[in-house]
Backbone as CSV, one residue per row, in Angstrom:
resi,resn,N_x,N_y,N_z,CA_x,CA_y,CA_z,C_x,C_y,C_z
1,UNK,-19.175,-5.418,-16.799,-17.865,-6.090,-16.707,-17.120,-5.677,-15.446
2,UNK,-17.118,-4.507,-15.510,-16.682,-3.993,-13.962,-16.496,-4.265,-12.824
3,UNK,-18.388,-4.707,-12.637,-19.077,-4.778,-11.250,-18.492,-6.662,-11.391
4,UNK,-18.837,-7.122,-11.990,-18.318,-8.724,-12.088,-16.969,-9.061,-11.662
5,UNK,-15.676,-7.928,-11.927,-14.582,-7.928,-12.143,-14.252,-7.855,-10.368
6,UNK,-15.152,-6.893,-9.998,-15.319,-6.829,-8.694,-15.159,-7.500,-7.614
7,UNK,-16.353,-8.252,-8.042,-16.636,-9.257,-7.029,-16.274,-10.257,-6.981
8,UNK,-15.507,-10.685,-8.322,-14.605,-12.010,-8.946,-13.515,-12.141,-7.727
9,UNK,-12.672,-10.559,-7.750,-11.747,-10.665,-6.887,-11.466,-10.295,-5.464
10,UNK,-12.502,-10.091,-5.225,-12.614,-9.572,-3.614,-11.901,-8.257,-3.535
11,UNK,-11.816,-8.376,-2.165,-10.947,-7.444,-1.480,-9.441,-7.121,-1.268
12,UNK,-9.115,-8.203,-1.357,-7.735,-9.160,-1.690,-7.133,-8.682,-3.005
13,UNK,-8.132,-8.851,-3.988,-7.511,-8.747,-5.296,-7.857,-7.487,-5.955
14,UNK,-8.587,-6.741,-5.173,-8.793,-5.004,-5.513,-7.550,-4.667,-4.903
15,UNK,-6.906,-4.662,-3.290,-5.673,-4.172,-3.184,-4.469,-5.140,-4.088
16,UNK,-4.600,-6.358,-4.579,-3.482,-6.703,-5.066,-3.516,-5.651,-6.679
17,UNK,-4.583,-5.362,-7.029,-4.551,-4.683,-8.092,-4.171,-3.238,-8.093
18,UNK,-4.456,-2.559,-6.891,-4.297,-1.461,-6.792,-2.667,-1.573,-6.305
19,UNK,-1.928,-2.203,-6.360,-0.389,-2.180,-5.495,0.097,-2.616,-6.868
20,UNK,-0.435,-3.796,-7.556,0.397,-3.886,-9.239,0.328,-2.872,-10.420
21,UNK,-1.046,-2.148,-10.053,-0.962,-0.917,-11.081,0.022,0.037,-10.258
22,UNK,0.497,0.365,-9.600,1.319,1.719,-8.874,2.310,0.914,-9.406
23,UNK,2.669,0.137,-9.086,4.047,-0.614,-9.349,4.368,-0.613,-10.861
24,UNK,3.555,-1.064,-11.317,3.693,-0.453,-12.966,4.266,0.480,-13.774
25,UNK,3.093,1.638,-13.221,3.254,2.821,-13.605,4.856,3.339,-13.226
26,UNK,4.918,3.043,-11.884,6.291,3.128,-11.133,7.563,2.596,-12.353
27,UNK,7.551,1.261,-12.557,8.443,0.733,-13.569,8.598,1.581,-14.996
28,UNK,7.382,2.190,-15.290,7.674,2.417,-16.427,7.717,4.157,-16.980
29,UNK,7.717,4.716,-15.165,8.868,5.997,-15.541,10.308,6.050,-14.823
30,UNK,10.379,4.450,-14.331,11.964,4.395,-13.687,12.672,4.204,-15.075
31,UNK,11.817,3.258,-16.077,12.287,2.847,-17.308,12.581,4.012,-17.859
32,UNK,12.127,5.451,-18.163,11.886,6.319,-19.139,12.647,7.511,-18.632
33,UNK,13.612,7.322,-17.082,13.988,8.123,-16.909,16.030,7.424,-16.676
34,UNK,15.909,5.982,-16.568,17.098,5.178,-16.103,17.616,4.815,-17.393
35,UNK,16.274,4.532,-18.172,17.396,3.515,-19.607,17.014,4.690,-21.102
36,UNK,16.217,5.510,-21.001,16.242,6.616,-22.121,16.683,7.796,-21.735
37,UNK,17.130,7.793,-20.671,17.546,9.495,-20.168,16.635,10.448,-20.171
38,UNK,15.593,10.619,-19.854,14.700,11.548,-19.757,14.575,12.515,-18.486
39,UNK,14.374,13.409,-18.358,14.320,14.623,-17.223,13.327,13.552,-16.439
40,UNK,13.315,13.159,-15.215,12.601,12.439,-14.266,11.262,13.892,-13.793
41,UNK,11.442,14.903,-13.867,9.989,16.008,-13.718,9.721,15.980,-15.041
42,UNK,10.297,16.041,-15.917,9.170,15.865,-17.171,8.443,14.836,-17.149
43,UNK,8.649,13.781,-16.999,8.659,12.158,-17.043,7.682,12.051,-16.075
44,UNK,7.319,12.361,-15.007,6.650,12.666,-14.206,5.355,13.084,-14.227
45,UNK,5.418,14.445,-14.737,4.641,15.204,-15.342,3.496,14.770,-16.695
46,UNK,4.434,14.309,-17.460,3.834,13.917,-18.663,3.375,12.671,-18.429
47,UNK,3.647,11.276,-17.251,3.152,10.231,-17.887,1.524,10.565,-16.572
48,UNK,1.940,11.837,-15.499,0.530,11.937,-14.741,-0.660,12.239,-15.204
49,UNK,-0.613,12.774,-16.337,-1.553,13.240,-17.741,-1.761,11.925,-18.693
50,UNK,-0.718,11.188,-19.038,-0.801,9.900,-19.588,-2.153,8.968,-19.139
51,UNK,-1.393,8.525,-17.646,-2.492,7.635,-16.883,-3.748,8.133,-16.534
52,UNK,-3.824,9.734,-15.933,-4.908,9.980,-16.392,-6.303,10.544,-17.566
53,UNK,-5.366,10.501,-18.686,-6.105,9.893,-19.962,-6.698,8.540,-20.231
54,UNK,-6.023,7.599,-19.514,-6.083,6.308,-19.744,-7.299,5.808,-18.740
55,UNK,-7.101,6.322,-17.764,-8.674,6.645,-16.824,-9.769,7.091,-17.215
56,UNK,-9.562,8.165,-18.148,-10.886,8.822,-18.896,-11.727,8.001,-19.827
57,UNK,-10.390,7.092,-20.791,-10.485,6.279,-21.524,-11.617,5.009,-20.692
58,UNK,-11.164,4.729,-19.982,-11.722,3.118,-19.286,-13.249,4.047,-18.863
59,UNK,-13.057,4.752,-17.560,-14.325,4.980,-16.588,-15.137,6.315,-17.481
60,UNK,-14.763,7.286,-18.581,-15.501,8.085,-18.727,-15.218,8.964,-17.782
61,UNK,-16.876,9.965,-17.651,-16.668,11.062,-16.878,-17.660,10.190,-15.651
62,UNK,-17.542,9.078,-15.652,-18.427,7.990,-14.428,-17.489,7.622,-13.659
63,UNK,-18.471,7.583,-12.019,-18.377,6.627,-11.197,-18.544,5.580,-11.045
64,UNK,-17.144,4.656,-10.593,-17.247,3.248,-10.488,-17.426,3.125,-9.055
65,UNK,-18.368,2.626,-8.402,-18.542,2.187,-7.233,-19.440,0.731,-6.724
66,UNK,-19.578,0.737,-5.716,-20.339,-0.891,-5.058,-19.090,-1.999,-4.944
67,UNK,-18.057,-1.010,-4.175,-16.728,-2.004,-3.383,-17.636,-3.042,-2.641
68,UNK,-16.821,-3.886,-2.065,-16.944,-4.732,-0.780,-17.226,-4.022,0.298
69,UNK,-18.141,-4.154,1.110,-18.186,-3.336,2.302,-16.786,-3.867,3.063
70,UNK,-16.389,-4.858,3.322,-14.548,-4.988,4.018,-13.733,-3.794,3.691
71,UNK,-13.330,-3.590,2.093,-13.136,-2.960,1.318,-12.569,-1.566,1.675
72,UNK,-13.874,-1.016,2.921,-14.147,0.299,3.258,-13.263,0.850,4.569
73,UNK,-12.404,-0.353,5.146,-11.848,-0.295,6.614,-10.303,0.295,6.210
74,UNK,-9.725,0.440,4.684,-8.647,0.869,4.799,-8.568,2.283,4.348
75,UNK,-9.891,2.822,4.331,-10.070,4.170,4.592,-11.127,5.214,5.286
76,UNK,-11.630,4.242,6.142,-12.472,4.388,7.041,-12.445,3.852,8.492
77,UNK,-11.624,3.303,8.343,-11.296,2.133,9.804,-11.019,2.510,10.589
78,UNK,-11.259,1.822,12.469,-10.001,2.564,12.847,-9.661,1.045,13.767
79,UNK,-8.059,1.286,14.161,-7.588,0.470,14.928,-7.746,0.518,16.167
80,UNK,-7.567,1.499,16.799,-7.926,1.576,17.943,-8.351,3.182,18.449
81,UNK,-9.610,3.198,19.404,-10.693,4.011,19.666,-10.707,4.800,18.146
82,UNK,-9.581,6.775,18.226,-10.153,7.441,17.344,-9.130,7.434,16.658
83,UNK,-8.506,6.122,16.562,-6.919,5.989,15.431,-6.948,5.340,14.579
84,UNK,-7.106,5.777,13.168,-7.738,5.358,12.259,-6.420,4.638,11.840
85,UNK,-7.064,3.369,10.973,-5.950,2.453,10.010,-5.117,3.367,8.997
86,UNK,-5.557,4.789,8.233,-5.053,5.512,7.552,-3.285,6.512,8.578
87,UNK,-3.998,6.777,9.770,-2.772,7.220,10.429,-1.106,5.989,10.535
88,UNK,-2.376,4.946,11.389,-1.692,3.914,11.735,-0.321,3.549,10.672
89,UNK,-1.150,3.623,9.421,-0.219,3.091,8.067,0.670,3.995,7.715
90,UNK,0.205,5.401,7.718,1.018,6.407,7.719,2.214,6.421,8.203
91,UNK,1.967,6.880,9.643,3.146,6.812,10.632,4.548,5.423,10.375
92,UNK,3.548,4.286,10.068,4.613,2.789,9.966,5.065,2.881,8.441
93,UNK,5.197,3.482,7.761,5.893,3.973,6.364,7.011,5.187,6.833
94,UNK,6.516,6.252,7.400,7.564,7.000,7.628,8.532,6.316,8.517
95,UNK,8.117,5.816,9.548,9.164,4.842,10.530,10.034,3.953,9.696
96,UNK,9.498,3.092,8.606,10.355,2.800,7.672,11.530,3.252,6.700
97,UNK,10.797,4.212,6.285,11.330,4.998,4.829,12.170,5.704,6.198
98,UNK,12.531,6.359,6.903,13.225,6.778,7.595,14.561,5.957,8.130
99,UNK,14.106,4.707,8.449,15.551,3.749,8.538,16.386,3.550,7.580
100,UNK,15.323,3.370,6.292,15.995,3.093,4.691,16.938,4.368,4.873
101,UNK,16.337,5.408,4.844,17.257,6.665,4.591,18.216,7.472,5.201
102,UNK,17.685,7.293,6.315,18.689,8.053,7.165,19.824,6.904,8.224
103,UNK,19.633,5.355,7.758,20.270,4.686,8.484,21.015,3.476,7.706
104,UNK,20.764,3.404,6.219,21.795,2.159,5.326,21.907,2.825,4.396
105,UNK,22.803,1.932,3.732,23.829,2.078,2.915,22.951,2.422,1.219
106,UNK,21.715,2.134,1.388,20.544,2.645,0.643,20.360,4.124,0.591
107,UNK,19.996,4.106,1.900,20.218,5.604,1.987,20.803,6.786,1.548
108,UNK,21.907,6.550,1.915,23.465,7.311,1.746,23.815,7.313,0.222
109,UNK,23.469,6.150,-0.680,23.175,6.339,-1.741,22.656,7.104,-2.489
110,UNK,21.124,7.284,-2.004,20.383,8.152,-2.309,20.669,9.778,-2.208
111,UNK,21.059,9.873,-1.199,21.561,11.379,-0.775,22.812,11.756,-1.825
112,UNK,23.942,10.785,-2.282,24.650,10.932,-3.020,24.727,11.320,-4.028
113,UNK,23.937,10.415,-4.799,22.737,10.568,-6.242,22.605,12.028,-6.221
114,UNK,21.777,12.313,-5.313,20.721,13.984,-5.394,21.892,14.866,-5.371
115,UNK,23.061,14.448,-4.359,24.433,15.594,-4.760,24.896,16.057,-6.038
116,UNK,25.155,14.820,-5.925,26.051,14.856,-7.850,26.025,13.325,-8.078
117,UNK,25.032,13.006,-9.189,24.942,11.611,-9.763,26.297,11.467,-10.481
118,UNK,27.209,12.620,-10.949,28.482,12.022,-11.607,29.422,11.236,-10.607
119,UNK,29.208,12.195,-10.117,30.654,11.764,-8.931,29.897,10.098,-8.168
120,UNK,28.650,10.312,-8.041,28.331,9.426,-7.149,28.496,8.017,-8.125
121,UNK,28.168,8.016,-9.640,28.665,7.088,-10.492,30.132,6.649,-10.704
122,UNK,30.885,7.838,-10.274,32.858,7.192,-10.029,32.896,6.820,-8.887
123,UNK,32.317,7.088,-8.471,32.376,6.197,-6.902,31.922,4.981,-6.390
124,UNK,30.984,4.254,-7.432,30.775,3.157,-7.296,29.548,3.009,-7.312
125,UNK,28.493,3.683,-6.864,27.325,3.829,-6.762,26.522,3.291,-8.311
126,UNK,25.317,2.636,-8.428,24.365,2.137,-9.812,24.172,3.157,-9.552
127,UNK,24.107,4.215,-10.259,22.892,5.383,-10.136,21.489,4.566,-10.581
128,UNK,21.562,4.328,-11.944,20.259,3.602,-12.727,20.034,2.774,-11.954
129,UNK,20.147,1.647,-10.737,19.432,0.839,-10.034,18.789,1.692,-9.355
130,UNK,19.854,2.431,-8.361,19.076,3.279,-7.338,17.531,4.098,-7.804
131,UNK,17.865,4.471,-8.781,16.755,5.750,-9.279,15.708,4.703,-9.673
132,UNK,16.076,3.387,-9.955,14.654,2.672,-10.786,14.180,1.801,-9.578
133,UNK,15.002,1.569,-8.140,13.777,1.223,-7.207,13.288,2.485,-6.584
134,UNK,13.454,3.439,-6.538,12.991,4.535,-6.067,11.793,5.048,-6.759
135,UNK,12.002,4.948,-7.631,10.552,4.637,-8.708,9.403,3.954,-8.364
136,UNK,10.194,2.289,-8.147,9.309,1.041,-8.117,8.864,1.916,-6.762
137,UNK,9.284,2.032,-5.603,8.604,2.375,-4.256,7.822,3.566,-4.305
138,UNK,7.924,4.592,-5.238,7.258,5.744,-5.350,5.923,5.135,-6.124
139,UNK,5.755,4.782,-6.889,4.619,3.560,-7.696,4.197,2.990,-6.731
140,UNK,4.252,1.847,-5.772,4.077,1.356,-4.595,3.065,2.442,-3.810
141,UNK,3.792,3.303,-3.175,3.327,3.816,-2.535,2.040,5.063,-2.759
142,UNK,2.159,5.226,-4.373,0.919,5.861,-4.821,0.035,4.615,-4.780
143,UNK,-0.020,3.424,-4.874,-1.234,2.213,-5.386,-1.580,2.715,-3.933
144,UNK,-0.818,2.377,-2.716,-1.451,2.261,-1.609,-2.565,3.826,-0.766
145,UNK,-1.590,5.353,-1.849,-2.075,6.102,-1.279,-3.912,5.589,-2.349
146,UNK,-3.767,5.394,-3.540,-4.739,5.430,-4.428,-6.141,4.293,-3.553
147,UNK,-5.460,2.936,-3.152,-6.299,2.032,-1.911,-7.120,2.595,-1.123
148,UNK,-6.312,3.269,-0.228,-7.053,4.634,0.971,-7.794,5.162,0.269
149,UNK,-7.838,6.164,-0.537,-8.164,7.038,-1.375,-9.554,6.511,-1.594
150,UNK,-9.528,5.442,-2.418,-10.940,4.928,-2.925,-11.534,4.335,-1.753
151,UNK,-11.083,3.772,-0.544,-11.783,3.272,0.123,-12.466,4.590,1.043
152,UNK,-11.726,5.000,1.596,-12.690,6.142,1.648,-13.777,7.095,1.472
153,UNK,-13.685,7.229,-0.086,-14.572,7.965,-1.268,-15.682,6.491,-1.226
154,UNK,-15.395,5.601,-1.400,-16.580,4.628,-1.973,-16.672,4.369,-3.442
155,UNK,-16.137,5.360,-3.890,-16.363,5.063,-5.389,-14.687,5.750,-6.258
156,UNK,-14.582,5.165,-7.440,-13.269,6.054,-7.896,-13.888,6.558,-9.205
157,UNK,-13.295,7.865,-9.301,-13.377,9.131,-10.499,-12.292,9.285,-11.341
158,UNK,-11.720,9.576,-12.949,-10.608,9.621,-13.238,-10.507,10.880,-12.384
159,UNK,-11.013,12.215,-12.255,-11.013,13.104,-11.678,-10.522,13.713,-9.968
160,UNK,-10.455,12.343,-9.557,-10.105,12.448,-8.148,-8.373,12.985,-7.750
161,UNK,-8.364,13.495,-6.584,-7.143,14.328,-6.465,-5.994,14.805,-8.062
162,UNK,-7.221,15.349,-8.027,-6.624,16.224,-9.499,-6.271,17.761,-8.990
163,UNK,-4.981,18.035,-9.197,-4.341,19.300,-8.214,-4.236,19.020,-7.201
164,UNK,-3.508,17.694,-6.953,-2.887,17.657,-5.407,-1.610,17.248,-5.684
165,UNK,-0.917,17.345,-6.820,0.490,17.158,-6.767,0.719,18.892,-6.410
166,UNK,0.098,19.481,-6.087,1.005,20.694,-5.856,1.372,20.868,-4.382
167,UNK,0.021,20.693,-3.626,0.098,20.166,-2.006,1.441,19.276,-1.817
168,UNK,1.390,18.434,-2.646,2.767,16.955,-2.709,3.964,17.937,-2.565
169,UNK,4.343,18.485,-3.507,5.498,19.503,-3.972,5.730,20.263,-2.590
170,UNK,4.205,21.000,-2.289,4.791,22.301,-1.123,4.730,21.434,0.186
171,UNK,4.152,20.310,0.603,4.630,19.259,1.432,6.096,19.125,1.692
172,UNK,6.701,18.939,0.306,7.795,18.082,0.549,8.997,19.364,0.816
173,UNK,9.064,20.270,-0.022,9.323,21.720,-0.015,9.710,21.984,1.309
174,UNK,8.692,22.259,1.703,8.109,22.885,3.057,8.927,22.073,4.343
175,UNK,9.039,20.602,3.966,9.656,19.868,4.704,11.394,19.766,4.820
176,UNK,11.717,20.627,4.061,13.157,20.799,4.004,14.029,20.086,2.844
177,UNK,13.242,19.241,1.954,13.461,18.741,0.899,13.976,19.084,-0.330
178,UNK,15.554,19.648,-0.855,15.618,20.261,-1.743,15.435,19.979,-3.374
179,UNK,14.531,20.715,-3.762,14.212,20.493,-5.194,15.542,20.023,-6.403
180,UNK,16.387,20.277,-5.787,17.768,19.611,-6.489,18.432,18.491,-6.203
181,UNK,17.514,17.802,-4.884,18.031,16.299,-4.142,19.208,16.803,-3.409
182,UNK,19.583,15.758,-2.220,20.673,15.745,-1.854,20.698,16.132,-0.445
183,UNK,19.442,16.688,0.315,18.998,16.704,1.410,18.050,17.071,1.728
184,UNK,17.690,16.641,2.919,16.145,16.799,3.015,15.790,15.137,4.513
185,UNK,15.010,15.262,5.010,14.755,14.308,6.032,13.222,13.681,6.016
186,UNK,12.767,12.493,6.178,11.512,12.159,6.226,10.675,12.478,7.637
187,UNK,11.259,13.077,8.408,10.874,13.670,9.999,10.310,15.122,9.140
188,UNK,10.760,15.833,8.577,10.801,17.213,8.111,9.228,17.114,7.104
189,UNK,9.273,16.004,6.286,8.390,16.309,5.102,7.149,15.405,6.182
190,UNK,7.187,14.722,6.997,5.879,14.450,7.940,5.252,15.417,8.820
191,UNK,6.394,16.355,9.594,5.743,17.788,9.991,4.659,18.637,8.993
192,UNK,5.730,18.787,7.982,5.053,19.533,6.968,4.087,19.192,6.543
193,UNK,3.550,17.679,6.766,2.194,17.017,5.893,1.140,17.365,6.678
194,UNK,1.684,17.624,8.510,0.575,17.891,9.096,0.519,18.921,9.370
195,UNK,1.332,19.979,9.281,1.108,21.634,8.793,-0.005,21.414,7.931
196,UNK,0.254,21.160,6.899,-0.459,21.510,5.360,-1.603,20.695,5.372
197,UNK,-1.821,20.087,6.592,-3.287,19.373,6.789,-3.731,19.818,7.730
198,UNK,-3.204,20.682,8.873,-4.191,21.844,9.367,-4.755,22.640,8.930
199,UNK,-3.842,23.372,8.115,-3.771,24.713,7.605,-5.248,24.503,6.906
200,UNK,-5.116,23.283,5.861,-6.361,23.204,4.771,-7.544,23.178,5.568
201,UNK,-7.527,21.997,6.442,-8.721,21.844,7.502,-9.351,22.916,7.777
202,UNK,-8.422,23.710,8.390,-8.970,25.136,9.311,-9.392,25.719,7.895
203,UNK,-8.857,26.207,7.084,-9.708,27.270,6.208,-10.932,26.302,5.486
204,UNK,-11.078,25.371,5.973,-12.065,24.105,5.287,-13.134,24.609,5.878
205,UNK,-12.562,24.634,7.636,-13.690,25.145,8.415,-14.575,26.427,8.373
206,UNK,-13.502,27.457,7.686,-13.773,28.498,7.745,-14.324,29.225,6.349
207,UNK,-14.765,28.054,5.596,-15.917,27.804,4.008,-15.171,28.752,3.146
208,UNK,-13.744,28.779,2.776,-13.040,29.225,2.399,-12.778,28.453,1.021
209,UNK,-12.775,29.297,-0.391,-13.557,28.278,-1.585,-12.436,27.644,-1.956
210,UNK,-12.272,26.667,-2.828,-10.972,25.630,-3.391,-9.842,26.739,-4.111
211,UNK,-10.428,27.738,-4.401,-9.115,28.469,-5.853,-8.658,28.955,-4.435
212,UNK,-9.611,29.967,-3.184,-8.274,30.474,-2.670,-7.405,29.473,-1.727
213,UNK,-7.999,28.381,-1.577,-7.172,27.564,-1.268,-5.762,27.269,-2.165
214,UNK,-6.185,26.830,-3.431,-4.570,26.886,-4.444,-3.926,27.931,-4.509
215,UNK,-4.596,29.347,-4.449,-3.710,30.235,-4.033,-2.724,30.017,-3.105
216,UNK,-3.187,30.404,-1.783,-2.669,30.128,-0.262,-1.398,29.028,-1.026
217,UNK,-1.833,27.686,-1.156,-0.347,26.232,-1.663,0.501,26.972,-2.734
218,UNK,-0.143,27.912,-3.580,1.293,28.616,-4.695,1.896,28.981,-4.041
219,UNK,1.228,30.090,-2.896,1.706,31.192,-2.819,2.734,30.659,-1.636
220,UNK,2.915,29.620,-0.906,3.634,29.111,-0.107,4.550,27.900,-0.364
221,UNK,4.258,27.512,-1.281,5.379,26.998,-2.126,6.229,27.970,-2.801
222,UNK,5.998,29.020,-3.240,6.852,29.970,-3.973,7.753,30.733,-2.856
223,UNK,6.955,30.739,-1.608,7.438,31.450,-0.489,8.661,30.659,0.598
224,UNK,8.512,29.565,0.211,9.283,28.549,1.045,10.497,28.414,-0.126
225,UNK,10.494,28.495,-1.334,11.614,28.291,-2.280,12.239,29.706,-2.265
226,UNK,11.426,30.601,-2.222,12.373,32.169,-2.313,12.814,32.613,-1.648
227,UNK,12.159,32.598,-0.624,12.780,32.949,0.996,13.800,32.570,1.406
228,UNK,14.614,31.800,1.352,15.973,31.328,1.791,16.706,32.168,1.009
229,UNK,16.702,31.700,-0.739,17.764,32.330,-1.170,17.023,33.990,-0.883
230,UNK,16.470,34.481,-0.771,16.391,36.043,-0.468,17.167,36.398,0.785
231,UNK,17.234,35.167,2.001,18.047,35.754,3.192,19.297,35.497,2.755
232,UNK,19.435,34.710,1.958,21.019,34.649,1.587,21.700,35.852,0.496
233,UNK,20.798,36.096,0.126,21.024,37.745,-1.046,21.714,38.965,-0.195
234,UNK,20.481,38.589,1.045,20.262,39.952,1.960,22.108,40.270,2.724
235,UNK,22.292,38.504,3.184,23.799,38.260,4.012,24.547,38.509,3.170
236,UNK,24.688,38.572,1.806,25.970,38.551,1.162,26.007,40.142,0.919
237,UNK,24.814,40.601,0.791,25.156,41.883,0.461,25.575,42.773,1.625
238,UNK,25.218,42.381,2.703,25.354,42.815,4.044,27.080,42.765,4.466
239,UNK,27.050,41.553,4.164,28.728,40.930,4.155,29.490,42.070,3.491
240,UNK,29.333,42.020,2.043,29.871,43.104,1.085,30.181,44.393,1.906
């Protein structure tokens, strides 16, 4: 059924599928966090275990593969000489998501929200719109990372980037992004993506095994959250 399902819809209709499932999923923890009140990291958390149950459910502990060879150019491609379609797309999302944010009235919203959603609700602001397209685009933009992803690999696993929301976290962390909202820059969390994609590379190179790799991402996620407030401990007591 699969392989039929496949080829029924091309290439076309593998990314239209892979952009309506993100979008989905997207809707229906904007739903669970906008119209039931739910902690948006629980919500998070719990429905990333959800969907991937629901993966286990469909594919098993099997590989689905035998894409379209086309299929293979949006994670293998390149546009020009050694510039792959994966950068290309990259870079023209942050150039985006960067105008949204740091330049309209979208934006400024958003930053508001992450301050104080009360105040930002007497002030006029939907909170619940804002937070449920922010959703829809966070959904979005996993279908498209999930697109790459498989085109690349050749085949998809429920198993695939399993323990990379923590990389995500010390990415965004790392990028100046505060875990309480309310500031943070998309210039900051793109540095940080290509920090944290050297860093891995090089100890990749250097046959360095996967756990001490998750070490190294705890231990620098914990280090990038403590470290500030520790220099700020250090000044006040100094102050004193």
């Amino acid at each position: 059924m699969g392989w039929a399902l496949q080829f029924e819809v091309g290439t076309v209709g593998l990314v239209a599928i892979g952009l309506g499932v993100g979008l989905i999923c997207g809707a229906f923890n904007g739903v669970l966090v906008t119209r039931l009140g739910l902690p948006p990291i629980v919500v998070t958390i719990g429905t990333m275990s959800l969907f991937r149950g629901i993966s286990y459910i469909v594919l098993g502990d099997q590989a689905f593969n035998g894409y379209p060879q086309d299929f293979s150019f949006f994670g293998r491609g390149y546009v020009f000489w050694v510039v792959s379609f994966e950068l290309v797309l990259f870079l023209a999302f942050a150039v985006i998501y960067a105008v949204i944010l740091h330049f309209t009235n979208f934006g400024r919203q958003v930053y508001a929200i992450g301050n104080n959603p009360t105040a930002a609700t007497f002030s006029g602001i939907r909170v619940a719109r804002v937070k449920m397209i922010l959703f829809l685009l966070t959904g979005l933009m996993s279908g498209v990372a999930a697109i790459c992803l498989t085109s690349r690999l050749g085949s998809t696993r429920p198993s695939i980037a399993f323990g990379w929301e923590l990389e995500v976290v010390t990415m965004v962390v790392l990028g100046g992004v505060s875990i309480l909202g309310g500031s943070g820059s998309i210039l900051g969390v793109v540095i940080a993506a290509l920090i944290i994609g050297m860093v891995t590379f090089g100890l990749g190179l250097l046959n360095v095994p996967g756990i001490v790799m998750s070490i190294f991402i705890g231990g620098l996620l914990i280090g990038v959250i403590a470290l500030p407030r520790l220099f700020r401990l250090i000044r006040r007591r100094r102050a004193a």
